[in-house]
C-alpha positions as CSV (number, residue, x, y, z in Angstrom):
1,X,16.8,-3.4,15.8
2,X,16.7,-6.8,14.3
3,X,14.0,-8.7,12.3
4,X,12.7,-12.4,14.0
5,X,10.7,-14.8,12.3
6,X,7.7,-16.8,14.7
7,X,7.8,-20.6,13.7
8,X,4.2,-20.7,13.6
9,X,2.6,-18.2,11.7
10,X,6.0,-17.9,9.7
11,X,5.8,-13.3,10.1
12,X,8.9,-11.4,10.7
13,X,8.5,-8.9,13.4
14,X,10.8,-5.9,13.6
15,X,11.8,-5.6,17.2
16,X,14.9,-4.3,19.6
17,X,15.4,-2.4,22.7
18,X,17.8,0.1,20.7
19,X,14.7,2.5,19.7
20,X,15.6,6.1,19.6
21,X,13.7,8.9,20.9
22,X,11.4,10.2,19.5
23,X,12.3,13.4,17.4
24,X,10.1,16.5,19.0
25,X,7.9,18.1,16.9
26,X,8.0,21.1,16.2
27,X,5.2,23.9,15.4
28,X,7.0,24.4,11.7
29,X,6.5,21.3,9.3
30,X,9.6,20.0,8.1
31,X,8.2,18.9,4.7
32,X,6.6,22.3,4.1
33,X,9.9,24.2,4.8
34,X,12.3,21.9,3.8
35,X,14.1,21.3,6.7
36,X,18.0,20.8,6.1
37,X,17.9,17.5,8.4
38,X,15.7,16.0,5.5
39,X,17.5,13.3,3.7
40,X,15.6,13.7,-0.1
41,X,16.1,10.7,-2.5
42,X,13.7,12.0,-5.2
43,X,11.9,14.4,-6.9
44,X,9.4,14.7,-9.3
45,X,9.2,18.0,-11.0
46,X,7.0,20.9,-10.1
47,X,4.2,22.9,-11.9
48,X,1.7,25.4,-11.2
49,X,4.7,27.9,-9.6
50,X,5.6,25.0,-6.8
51,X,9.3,23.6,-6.8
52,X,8.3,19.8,-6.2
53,X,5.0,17.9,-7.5
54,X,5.9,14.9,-5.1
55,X,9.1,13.3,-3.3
56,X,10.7,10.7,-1.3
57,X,12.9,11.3,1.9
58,X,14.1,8.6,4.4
59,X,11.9,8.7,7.2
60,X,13.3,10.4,10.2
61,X,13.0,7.5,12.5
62,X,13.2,4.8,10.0
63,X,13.0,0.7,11.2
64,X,15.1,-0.2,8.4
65,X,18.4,0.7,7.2
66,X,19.8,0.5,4.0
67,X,23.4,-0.2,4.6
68,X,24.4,-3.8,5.6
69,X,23.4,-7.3,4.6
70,X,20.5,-9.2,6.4
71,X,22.9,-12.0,7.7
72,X,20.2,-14.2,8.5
73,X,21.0,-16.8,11.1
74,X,20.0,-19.4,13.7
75,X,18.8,-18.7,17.0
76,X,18.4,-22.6,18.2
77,X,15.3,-23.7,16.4
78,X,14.5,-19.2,15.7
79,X,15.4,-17.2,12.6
80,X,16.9,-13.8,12.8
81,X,18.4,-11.2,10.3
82,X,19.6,-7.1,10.9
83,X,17.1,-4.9,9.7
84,X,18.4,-3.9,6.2
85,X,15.7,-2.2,3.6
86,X,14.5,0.9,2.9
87,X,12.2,3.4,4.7
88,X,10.5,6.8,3.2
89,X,8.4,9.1,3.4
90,X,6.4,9.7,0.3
91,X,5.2,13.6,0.0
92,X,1.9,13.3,-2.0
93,X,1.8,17.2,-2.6
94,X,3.5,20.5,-1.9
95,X,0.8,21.9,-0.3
96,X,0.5,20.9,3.4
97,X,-3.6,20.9,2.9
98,X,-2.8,18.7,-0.3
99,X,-4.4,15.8,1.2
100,X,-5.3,12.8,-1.6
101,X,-9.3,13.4,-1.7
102,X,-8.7,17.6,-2.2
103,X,-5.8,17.3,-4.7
104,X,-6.3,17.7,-8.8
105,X,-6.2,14.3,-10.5
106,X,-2.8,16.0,-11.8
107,X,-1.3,16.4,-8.4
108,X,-2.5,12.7,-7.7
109,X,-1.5,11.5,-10.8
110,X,2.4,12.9,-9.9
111,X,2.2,11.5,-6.5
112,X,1.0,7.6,-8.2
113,X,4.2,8.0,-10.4
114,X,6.7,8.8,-7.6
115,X,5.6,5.4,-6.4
116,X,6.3,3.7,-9.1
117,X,9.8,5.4,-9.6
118,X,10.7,4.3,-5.9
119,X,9.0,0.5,-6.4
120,X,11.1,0.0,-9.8
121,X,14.4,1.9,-8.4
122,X,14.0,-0.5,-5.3
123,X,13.9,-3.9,-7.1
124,X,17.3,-3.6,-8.6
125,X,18.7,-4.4,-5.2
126,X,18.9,-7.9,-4.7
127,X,18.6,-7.7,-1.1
128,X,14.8,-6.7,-1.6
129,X,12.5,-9.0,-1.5
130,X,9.1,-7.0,-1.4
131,X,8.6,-3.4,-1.2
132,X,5.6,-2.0,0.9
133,X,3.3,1.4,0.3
134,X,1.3,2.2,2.5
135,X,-0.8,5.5,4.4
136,X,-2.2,5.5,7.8
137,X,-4.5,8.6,8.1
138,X,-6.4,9.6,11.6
139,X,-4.9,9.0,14.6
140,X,-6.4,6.3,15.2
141,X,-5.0,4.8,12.5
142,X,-1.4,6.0,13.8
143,X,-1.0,8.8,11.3
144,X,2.8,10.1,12.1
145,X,2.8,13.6,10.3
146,X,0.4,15.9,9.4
147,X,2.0,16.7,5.8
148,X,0.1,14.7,2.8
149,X,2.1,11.8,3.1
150,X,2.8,7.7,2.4
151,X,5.3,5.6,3.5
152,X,6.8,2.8,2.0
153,X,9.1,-0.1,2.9
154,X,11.8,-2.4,1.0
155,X,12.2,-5.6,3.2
156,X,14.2,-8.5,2.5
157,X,11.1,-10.7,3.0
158,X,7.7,-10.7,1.9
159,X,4.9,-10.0,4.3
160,X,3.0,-12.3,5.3
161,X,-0.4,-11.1,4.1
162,X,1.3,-10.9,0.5
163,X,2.5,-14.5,0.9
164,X,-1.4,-15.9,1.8
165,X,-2.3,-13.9,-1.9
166,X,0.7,-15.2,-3.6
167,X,-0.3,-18.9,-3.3
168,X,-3.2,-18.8,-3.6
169,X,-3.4,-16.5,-6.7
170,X,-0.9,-19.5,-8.0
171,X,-2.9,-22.3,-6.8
172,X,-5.9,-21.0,-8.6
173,X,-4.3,-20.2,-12.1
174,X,-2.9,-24.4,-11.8
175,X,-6.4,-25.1,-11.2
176,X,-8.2,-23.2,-13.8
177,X,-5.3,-21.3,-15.9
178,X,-6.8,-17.9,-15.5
179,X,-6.2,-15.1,-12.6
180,X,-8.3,-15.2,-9.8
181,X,-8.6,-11.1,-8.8
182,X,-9.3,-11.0,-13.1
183,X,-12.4,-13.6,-12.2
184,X,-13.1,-11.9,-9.1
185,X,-13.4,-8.5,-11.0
186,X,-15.9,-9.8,-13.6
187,X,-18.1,-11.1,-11.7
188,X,-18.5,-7.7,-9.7
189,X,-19.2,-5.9,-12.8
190,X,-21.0,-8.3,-13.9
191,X,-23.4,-8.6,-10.5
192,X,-23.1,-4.8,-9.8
193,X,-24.3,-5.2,-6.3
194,X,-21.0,-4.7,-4.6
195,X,-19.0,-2.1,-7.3
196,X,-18.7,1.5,-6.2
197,X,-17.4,3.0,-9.3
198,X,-15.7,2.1,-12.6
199,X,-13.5,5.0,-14.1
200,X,-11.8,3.9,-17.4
201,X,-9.0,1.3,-16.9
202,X,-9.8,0.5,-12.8
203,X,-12.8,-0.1,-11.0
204,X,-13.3,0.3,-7.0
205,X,-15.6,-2.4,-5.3
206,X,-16.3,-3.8,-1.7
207,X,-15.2,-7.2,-1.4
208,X,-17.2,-10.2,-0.7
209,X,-16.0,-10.6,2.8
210,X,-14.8,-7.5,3.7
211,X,-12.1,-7.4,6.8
212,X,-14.0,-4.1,8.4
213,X,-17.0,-2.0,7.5
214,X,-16.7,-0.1,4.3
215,X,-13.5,-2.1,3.3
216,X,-13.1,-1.1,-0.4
217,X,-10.6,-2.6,-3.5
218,X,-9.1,-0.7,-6.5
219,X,-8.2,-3.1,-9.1
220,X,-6.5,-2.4,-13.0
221,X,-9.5,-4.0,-15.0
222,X,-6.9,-5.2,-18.0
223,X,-4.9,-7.8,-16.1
224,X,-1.2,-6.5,-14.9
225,X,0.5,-8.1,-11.8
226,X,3.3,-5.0,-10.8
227,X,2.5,-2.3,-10.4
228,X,5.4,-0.1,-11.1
229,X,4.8,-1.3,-15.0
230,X,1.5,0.4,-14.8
231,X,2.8,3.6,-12.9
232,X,5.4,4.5,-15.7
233,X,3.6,2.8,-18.7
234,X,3.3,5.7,-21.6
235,X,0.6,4.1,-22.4
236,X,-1.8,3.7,-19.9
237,X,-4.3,7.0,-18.2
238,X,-2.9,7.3,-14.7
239,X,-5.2,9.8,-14.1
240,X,-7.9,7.4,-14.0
241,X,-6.3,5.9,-11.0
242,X,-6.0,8.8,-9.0
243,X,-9.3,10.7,-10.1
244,X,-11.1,6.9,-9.0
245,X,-8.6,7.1,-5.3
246,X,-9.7,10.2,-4.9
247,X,-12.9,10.2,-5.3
248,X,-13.3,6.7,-3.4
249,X,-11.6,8.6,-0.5
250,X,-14.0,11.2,-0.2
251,X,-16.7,8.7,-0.4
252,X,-15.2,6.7,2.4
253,X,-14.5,10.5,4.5
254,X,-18.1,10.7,4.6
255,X,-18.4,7.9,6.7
256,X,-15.1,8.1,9.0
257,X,-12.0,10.1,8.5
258,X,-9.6,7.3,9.8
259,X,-8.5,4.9,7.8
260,X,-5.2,2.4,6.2
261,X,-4.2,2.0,2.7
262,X,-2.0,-0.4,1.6
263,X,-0.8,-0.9,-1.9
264,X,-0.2,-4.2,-3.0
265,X,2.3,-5.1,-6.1
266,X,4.4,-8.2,-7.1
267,X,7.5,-9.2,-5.1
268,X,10.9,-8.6,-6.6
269,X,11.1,-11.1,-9.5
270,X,14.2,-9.5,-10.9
271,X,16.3,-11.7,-7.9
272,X,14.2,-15.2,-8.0
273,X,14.2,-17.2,-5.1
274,X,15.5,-20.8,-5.1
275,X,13.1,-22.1,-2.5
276,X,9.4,-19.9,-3.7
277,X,7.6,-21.3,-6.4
278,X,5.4,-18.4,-7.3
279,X,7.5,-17.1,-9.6
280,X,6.9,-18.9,-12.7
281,X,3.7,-18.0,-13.3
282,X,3.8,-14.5,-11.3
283,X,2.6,-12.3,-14.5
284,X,-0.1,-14.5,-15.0
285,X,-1.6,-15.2,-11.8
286,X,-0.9,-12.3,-9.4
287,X,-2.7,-8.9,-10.1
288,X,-1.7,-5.2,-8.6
289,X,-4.5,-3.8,-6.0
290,X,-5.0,-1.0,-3.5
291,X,-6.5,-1.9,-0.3
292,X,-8.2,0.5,2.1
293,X,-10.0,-0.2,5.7
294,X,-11.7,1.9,7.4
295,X,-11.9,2.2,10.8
296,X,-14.8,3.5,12.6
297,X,-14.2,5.0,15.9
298,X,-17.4,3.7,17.5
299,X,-18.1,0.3,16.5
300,X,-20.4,-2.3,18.8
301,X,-17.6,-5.2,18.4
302,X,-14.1,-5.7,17.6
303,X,-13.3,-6.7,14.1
304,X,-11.9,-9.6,14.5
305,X,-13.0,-12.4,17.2
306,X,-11.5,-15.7,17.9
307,X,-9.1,-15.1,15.4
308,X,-12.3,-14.8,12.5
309,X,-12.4,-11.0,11.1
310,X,-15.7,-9.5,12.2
311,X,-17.5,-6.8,9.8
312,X,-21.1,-5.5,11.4
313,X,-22.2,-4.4,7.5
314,X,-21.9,-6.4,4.5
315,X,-20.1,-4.6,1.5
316,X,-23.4,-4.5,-0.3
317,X,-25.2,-2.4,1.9
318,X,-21.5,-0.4,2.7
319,X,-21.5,-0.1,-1.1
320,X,-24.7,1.5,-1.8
321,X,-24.3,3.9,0.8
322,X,-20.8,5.2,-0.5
323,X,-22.6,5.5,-4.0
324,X,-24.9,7.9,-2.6
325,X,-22.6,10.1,-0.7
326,X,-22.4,13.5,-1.3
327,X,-18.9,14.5,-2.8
């Protein structure tokens, strides 16, 4: 396997012909019986009589491995590197029905700190440049295993999605010195047509022009750009995070089971690069944010067309109908 980088769009893809089979499954779950095969890099303690709250293993088929350097070189006018980083398998729960929208705000709050223990643990490698969490639930959304799970992904470049935020977060603190997701935030509360719920420190809304149907944001409402420094801050109620995710899943489960979540944190500042220039103001103008899409199995048009995202239902009318679901 080997990362490429297209010329145009300026996205690595993660491609080769050396893909290995995939492993069977079997009827027993390997996360529930802990499978000698599994490779475990964490765990976070148990309670309530179970041996393990939440943990990271290397994923079984990972894209990335983490021995090596990148060795990024020239192929004529293309860009290539190996495919060094990090790829696991984040257990949210013990149980294997401890899905996020079921579990106690305990067993979620375990599961948000694991995060940030890998995030943090990962940027002390100089190699990483961006580390990626993420969940894919329904098969349609390419869910891979049925255990309560995340995945997440240390890459030696940042995606490209993360790049488009990045510069413009810094282009709009030059312009007006202040963050734009912190402006973004106060006028939802401030308009209330488009927020689904406020819990303590974080608030959950549908964005102005939402990707897909039902697209919802979870956003720290005190400003913080990483966030691993929220996860393991003694300070800060964690459980307010995961009480809002879970209740925002269940909202959006009432409307479609399928859906992607992707977390999205500040690049590795610890290792600057010579040739970015988001770093100097990085605290100030970047801000920490969950991002989920559902995705409806029936829909009457394709979400995106000519290259323009396409959403049948604008987040204020998505909005007021995940307030008054039933959870």
């Amino acid at each position: 396997m080997e990362l490429r980088k297209d010329p145009i769009t300026r996205s690595w893809v993660i491609t080769g012909d050396d893909v290995s089979e995939p492993t069977p499954r079997t009827g027993e779950c390997p996360f529930c019986s802990a499978s000698q095969s599994l490779q475990v890099v964490t765990t976070l303690a148990g309670f309530d009589g179970n041996p393990w709250s939440a943990r990271a293993v290397v994923h079984p088929e990972a894209l990335y491995r983490i021995e090596g350097e990148p060795a990024r070189r020239a192929d004529g006018l293309y860009d290539k590197m190996g495919s060094v980083g990090a790829h696991e398998i984040l257990l949210e729960n013990p149980r294997h029905d401890g899905h996020i929208w079921n579990a106690s705000d305990t067993e979620v709050e375990q599961f948000l700190r694991l995060v940030a223990q890998r995030i943090q643990d990962l940027k002390r490698d100089s190699r990483f440049k961006y580390v990626s969490i993420f969940k894919d639930y329904g098969r349609s959304a390419g869910q891979e295993f049925d255990h309560p799970n995340s995945q997440l992904t240390a890459t030696t470049f940042v995606p490209r999605r993360v790049l488009y935020e990045l510069r413009a977060g810094k282009d709009y603190f030059e312009n007006k010195e202040r963050c734009v997701f912190c402006d973004i935030l106060a006028q939802e509360e401030r308009q209330q047509v488009r927020m689904l719920e406020i819990r303590g420190d974080y608030a959950a809304f549908g964005p102005y022009a939402p990707r897909v149907p039902y697209e919802v944001w979870i956003l720290p409402r005190s400003h913080e750009s990483s966030f691993e420094r929220t996860g393991l801050s003694r300070t800060v109620n964690l459980a307010d995070l995961g009480a809002l995710l879970r209740r925002t899943l269940k909202r959006i489960r009432t409307i479609t089971e399928a859906f992607h979540l992707v977390l999205h944190t500040s690049p590795n500042s610890h290792h600057q690069s010579g040739s970015l220039g988001y770093w100097k103001t990085l605290d100030d103008d970047y801000h920490w944010h969950i991002e989920i899409l559902p995705i409806l199995e029936a829909k009457a048009k394709s979400y995106t067309f000519k290259e323009v995202y396409y959403s049948p239902l604008t987040s204020e009318t998505a909005v007021k109908r995940l307030r008054e679901a039933k959870i």
